[in-house]
N, C-alpha and C positions, 0 to 999 in steps of 0.2 A: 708501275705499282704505286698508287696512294697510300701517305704517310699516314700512320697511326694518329687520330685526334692526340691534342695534348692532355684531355684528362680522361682517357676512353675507357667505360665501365660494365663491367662482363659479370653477371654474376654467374658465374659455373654450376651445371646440373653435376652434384655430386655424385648422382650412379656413375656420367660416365669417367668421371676423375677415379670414382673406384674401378672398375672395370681397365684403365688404363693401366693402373698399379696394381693390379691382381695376378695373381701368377694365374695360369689355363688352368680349368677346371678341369676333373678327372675324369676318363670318360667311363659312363653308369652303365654296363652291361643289359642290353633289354629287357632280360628277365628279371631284371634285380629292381625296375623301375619303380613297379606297384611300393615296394618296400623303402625305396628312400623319396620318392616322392609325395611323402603325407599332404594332408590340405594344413593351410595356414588361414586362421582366420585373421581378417581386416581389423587392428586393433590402431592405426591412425587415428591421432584425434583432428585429420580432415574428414573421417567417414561419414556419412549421412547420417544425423540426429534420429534414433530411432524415436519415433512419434504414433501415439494410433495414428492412424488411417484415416485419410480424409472422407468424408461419407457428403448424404444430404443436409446434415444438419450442418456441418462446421469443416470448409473446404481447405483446400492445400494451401491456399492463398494467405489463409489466417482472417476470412472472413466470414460472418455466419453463410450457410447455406441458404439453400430455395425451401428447405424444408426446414428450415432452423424454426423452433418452437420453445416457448414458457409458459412457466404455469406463470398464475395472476391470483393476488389475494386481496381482496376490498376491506376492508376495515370500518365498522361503525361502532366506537366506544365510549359508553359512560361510565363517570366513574370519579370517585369523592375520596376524599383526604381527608381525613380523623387526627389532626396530629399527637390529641391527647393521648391515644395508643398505637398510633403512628401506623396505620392500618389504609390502605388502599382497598378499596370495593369497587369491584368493575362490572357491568354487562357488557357484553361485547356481540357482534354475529362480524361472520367472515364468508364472504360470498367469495368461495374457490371454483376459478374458472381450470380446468381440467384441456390443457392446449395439446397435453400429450399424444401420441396416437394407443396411448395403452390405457385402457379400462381399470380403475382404483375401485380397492371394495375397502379400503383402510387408507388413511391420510395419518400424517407423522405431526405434531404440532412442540415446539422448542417450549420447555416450561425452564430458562434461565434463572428465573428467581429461586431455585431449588440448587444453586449452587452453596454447597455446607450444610445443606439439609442433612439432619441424620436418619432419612429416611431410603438416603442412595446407598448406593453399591460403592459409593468413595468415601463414607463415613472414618475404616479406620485409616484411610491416608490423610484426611484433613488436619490440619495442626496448626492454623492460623483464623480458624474464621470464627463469627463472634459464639458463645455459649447459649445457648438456650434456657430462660427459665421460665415460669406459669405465667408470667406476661408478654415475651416474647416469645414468636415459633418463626423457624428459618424454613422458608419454599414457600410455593401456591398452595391455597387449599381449593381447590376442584370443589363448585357447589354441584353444578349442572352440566351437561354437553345434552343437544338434541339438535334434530335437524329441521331447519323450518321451511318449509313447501306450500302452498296455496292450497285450498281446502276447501267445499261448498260454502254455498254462498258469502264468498269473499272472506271468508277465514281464512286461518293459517294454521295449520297442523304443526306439532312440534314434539314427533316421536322422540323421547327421551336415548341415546345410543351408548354403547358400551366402549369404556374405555378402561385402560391401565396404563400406568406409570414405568417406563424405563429411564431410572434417575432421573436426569433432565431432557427428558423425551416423554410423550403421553402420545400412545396410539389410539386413535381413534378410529371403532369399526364402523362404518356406513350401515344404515340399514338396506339402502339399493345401492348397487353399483354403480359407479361412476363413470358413463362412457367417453370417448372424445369428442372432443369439443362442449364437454356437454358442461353444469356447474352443478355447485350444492351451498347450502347457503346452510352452517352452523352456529349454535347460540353459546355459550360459553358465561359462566357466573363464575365468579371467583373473588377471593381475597387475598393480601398480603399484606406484611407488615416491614417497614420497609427500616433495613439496617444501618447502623451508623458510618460506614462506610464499605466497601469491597472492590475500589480501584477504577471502578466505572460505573455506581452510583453511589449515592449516601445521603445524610443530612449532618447540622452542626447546630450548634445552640446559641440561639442569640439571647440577651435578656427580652427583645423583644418577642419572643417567637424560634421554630423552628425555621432554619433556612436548608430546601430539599434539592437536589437534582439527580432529576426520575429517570429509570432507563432499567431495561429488562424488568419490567413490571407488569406486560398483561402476556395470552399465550399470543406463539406468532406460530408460523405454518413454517414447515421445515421445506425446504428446496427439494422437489423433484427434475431432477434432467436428464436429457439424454443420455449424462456419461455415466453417472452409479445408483440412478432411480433414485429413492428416499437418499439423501444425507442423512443420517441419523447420528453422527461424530458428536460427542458428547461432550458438554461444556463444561471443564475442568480450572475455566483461569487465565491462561495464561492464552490463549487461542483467542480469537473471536469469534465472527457471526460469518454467515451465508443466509442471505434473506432475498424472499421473493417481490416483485414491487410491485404497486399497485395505490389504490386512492386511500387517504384516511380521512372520518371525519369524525373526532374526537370533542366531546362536553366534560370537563375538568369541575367539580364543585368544591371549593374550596372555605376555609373563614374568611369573611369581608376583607379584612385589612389584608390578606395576602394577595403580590401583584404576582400574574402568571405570563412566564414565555414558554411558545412550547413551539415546535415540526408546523409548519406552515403558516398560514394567516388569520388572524383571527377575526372572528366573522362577526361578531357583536358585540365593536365596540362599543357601540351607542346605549347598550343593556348593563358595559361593567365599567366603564371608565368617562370620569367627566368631559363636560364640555374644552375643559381647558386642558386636561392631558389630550384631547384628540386633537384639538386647533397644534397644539406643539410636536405631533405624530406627524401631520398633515405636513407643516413647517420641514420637517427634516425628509421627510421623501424628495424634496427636491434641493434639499441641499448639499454642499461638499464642505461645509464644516460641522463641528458639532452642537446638535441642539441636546438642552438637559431637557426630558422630558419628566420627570420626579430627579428633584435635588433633596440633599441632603433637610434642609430645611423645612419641606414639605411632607416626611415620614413622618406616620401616624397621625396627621390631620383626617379632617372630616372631609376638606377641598377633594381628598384623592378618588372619594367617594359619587359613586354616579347617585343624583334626587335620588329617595323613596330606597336605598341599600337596606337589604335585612343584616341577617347574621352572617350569610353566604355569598359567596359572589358563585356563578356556573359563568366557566371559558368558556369557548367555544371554537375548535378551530379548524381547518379542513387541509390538507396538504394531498396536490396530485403527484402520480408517479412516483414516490419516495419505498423506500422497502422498511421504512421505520417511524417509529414515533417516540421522543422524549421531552421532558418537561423538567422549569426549573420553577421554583417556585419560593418567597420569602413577604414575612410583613414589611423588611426596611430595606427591598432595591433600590438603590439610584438607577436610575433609567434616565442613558444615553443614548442619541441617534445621529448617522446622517445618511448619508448616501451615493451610489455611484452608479451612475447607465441604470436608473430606474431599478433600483435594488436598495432595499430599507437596509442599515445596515446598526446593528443594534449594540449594546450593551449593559449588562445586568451586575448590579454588584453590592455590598453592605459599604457602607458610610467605613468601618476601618481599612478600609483596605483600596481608598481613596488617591494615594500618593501616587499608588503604580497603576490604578486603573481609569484615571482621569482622561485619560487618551484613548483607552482600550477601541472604541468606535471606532475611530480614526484606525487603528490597528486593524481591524476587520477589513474596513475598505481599500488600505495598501494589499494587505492578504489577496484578498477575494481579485482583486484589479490585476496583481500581479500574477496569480494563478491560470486568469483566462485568457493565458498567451498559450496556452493548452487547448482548451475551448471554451466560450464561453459561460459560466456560471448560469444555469440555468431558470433558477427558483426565485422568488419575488421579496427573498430576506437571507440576511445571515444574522445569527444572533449568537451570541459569548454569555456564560452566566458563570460568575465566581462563583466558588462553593469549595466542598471537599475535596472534590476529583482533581486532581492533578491535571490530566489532561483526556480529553475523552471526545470522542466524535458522533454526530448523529446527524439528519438530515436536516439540515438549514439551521443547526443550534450545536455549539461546542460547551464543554465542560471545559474550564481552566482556572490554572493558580498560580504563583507565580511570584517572586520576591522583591522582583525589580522591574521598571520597567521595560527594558531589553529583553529580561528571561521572559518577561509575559508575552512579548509582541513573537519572540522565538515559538513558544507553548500556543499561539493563537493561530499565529500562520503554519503553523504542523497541523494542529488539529482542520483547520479552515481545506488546509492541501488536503483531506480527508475527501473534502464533498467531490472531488474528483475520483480519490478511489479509495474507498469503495462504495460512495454514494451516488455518482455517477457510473464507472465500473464495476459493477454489480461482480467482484471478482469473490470466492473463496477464501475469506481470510481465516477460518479454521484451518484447511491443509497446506494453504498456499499464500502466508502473513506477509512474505515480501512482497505479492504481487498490490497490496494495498500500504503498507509501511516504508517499503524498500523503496518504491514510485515515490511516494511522499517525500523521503528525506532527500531522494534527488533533486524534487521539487522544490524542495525547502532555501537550496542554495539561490536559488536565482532571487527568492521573495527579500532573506535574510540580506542578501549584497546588494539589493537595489535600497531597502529601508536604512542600512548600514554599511555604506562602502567603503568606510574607512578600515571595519573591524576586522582586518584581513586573517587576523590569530583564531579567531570563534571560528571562520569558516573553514580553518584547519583543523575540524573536528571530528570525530566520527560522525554528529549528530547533522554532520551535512554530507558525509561523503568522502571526505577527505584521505589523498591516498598517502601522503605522509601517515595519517594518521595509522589508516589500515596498517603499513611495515612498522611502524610502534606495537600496533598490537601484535602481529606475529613475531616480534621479536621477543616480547615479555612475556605471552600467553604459554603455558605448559601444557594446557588441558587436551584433551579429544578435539578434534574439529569437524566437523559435519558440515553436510551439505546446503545450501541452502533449501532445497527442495524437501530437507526433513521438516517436518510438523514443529511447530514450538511443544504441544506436550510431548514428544518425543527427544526433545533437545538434553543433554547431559546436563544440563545448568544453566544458570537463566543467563550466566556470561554469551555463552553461546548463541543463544536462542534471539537477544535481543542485537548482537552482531547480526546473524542469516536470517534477520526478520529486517533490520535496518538498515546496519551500517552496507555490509558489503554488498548487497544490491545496488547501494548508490554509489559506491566505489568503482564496481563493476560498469554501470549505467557511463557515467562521469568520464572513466577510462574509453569505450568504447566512444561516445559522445564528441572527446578531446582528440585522440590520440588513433582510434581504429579508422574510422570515416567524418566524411565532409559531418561539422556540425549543424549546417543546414537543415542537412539531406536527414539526419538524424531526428531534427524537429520536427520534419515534416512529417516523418513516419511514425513519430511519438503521437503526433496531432493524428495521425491517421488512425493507429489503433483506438483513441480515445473515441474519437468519430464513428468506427465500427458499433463498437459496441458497447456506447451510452445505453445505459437501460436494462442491457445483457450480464450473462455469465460467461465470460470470458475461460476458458484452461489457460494454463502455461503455455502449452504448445500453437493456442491461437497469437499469443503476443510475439512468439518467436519467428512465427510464420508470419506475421505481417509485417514483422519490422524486415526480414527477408525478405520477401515479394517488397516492398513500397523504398528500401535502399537497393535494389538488386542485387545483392552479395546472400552466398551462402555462409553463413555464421554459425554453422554447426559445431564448428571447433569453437566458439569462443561459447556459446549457450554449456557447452557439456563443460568446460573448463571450471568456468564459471557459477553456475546454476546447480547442475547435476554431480560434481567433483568436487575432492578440497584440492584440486591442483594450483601448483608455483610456478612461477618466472624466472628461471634463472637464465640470461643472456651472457655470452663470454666472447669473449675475445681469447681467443688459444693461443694463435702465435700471426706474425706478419714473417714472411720469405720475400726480401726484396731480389732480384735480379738485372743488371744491367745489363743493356740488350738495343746494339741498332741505337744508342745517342737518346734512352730515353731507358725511366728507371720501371719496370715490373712490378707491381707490389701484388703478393698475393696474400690476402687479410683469412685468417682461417676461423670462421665461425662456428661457434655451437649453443644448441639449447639442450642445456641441461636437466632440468626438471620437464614434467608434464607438459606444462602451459605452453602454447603457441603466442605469440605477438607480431606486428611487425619490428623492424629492426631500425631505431633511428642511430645513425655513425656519424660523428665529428670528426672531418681528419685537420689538423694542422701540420702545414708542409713548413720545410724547411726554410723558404723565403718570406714564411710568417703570415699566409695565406692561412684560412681556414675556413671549409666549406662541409654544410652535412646535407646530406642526404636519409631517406629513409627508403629501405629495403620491403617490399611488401610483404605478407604474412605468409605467400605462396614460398619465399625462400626456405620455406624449412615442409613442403610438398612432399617430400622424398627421403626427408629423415631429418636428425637432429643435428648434422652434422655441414655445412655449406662452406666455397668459397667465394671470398667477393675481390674481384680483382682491377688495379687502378693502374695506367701507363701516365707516365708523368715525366716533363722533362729533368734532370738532375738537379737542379736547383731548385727544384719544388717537390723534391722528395717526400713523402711521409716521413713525418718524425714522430709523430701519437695520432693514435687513435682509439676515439672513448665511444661504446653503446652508452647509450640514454644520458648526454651530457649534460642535459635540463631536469634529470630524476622525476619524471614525470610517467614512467613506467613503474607495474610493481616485480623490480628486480629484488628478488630476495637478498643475495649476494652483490654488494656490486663491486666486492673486491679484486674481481674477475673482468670488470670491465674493461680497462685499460691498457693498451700496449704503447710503450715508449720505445724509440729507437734508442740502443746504445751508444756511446760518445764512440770520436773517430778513433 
């Protein structure tokens, strides 16, 4: 008979340790069976992730289907800036391509700018937004809607069509139906008058001039998809956007001395900007330092001016495949450039605000560089424009502000990890704000510690993920806790709301990342969802299913813990039963998980002869219940004397008082 290894490791199926220590069950009379044999539902958090059902459009895999379809929205907008009453005039047409397999007699169109209008159905919960009086009015004013079609002899018909307003929703009836595959091509007039600020647009007053940055200001097409037809979830705040993509090709008129950035490239510059800002534009596309392309010294000259300027300057710009368009605009930007892998990379700012944004360029290109270890960036610019907004995101252009230069590069590369998702993951950030924030701040950590590796305290933040940070806040936190999967307007409090939107997603992400699987193997599958479904609208259940299928593991228990639950971690150490036995010591370690949450199990043991070795127990130890033993043979002089779960505290153990077992003295 072969001797026991010296450190042989068993971990015991604890049914049959129960079943060993069970007294005989009684035996159940036949007839009596129907009556004590009820059903028992599967309430294991290993059970199968209930998910719809994989179909043709969005398969099991977490890939789109054969049949996967979107609509498509084109975009051609003109449109002028008044800032004397601060008024935006637009024309617009939007050629909706109809990819559906379902016939529309009505389209849904987002009219955001009517957030605080006292014309909604949220009028009397508003209590922050600005007041209205005979020189201001808050929302769109709808001039026109009609449908434009081809018409004898090379005209074009332009039946006027009926629409009304559902708050920040405007339905629009078709006068023909819409079949599949088929389009329509609608005109839209409108005006606005654009606020001093609302969190994610505004303006600000310089002596020079007003300084703007534009966003939710013309109508945009509401998402149809497979999974709830019209979106029509209404814009309250605190939510974002769900937008369909497609081409823009946007004409901006503004006063001469204003310089404009906006969503894409700008197509003429030969029409609005001198010979010598273009020579210094040209300069910095191939460079990797920073070119000043307007310094401080050059605002408000006639140089900035293209020959023969009237009063106006008209942009011009075009941007493909984005699902958005915004603009910044001021008389006294500095405009800075450089560049990286053939990507302009920009930044926009006022002369005060100089100290911290000097660098800002350089800030985009670390961003933008460091991002596309994900995939890479796909658009021909990234651009920054100080202003009001704190922090704000749009296609190829962020909104930011910032007090320092650390905070701003922080505030730049958040917003920049945007064009990932939801600019490139074209995800749901109205009902599902982590799949674009909670991405983000995970994303955040890798940008912030390569520009800043020293600052190891910042990135022990919530604002990166951090899991110290998360057990700080559940130790202080009093309130409700919800789910991540709830909606931000649904959240108890905006504590809440901006935790299950940011922090614990990336906590979650970060943990599983570190501590569940190979981090490789994790990248690889991050890189793969992003891969899918560039361009698309992802669910929840697509990213879950593909990070499943592309790591192999089924992670149902950690998605529902996680995601769908406010479940905890509590791991314990109960008690150790040593045994002496045959010239070699027994140690039977009695584990349990006490809360909800599943994990794997990492154990430190140090033995007696000052040896100390850990292992980790995989997540299947607790398959069968919340209760396991793990058992070690060891010669006597290498006894266990302690042994700690999580001795590197890189689990989120709620308790870790519980952790620890010490052997008692002789």
């Amino acid at each position: 008979m072969n001797k026991l290894p010296v450190a042989l490791r068993v971990l015991a199926v604890p049914a049959v340790l129960a079943v060993l220590a069970a007294p005989a069950a009684p035996v159940v009379a036949q007839g009596s069976l129907a009556e004590n044999r009820r059903g028992v539902p599967d309430t294991s958090v290993f059970r199968p992730l209930i998910a719809a059902a994989p179909n043709g459009y969005r398969t099991a895999s977490g890939m789109p289907g054969p049949l996967y379809w979107q609509q498509r929205a084109d975009y051609v907008i003109k449109a002028s800036l008044e800032p004397a009453t601060q008024t935006i005039t637009g024309s617009e047409t939007i050629r909706y391509a109809n990819n559906s397999p379902d016939t529309l007699r009505f389209v849904w169109i987002q009219l955001d700018m009517n957030l605080g209008s006292r014309k909604t159905r949220f009028t009397p919960l508003d209590h922050f937004f600005f007041p209205e009086d005979s020189a201001f009015h808050i929302g769109a004013t709808i001039e026109r809607v009609a449908a434009l079609r081809p018409a004898a002899r090379g005209k074009t018909a332009a039946p006027t069509l009926a629409w009304w307003l559902n708050s920040t929703m405007m339905r629009v009836d078709l006068d023909r139906p819409l079949p599949p595959k088929g389009s329509v091509t609608l005109a839209i007039d409108w005006h606005y008058q654009v606020p001093m600020a609302t969190g994610r647009t505004g303006r600000q007053a310089y002596p020079q001039g007003w300084l703007y940055q534009i966003a939710q200001w013309y109508p945009r097409m509401a998402v149809y998809d497979d999974v709830r037809g019209w979106n029509t979830d209404q814009y309250q705040g605190p939510s974002e956007f769900y937008l369909e993509y497609g081409d823009f090709d946007v004409t901006l008129t503004l006063p001469a001395q204003y310089t404009v950035a906006g969503t894409g490239v700008l197509e003429n510059a030969a029409q609005v900007l001198p010979a010598t800002i273009r020579r210094r534009l040209a300069a910095a596309a191939h460079a990797d330092t920073i070119v000043h392309i307007i310094t401080a010294g050059e605002l408000g000259g006639a140089a900035l001016l293209p020959p023969g300027a009237g009063a106006t300057r008209t942009w011009h710009f075009t941007a493909p495949r984005v699902r958005d368009f915004a603009w910044g605009a001021a008389p006294n930007f500095i405009w800075d450039a450089t560049s990286w892998d053939g990507i302009l990379m920009q930044a926009l700012y006022p002369p005060d605000v100089t100290d911290v944004w000097k660098t800002a360029a350089d800030m985009n290109r670390h961003a933008v560089m460091i991002h596309s270890r994900w995939l890479h960036y796909p658009w021909p610019t990234a651009i920054s424009v100080e202003g009001p907004v704190g922090g704000m995101e749009y296609p190829m252009i962020t909104f930011d502000n910032a007090e320092t230069p650390k905070e701003l590069y922080y505030t730049m590369a958040h917003e920049q990890g945007h064009e990932w998702f939801p600019m490139m993951v074209g995800s749901d950030e109205r009902l599902y704000p982590w799949m674009d924030e909670g991405f983000n701040t995970f994303i955040d950590w890798f940008s912030f510690r390569d520009r800043y590796p020293t600052d190891t305290v910042r990135l022990r933040t919530l604002e990166f993920g951090s899991l110290p940070a998360y057990l700080e806040f559940l130790s202080q936190y009093t309130g409700p806790e919800t789910p991540i999967m709830e909606t931000q307007d649904r959240s108890p409090n905006g504590l809440m709301s901006g935790w299950n939107a940011y922090g614990k997603p990336a906590v979650a992400l970060h943990f599983l990342r570190e501590q569940v699987v190979d981090s490789n193997a994790f990248d690889a599958a991050f890189r793969e969802y992003v891969r899918r479904w560039i361009y698309r609208h992802p669910q929840p259940e697509d990213f879950f299913r593909t990070m499943d299928d592309v790591l192999g593991e089924d992670l149902s228990w950690f998605w529902r813990s996680w995601f769908y639950r406010t479940d905890h971690l509590d791991q314990a150490v109960d008690s150790v039963v040593q045994t002496d036995t045959a010239g070699h010591v027994l140690s039977r370690v009695f584990l349990s998980s006490r809360r909800e949450m599943v994990a794997p199990v990492e154990i430190r043991v140090t033995r007696a002869d000052g040896s100390v070795e850990t292992t980790k127990l995989p997540v299947e130890t607790w398959l069968t219940g919340p209760q396991a033993v793990w058992m070690l043979v060891n010669p006597p002089a290498a006894r266990p004397v302690k042994v700690e779960i999580d001795p590197r505290g890189v689990y989120p153990d709620v308790d870790r008082s519980n952790n620890t077992w010490t052997a008692k003295g002789p």
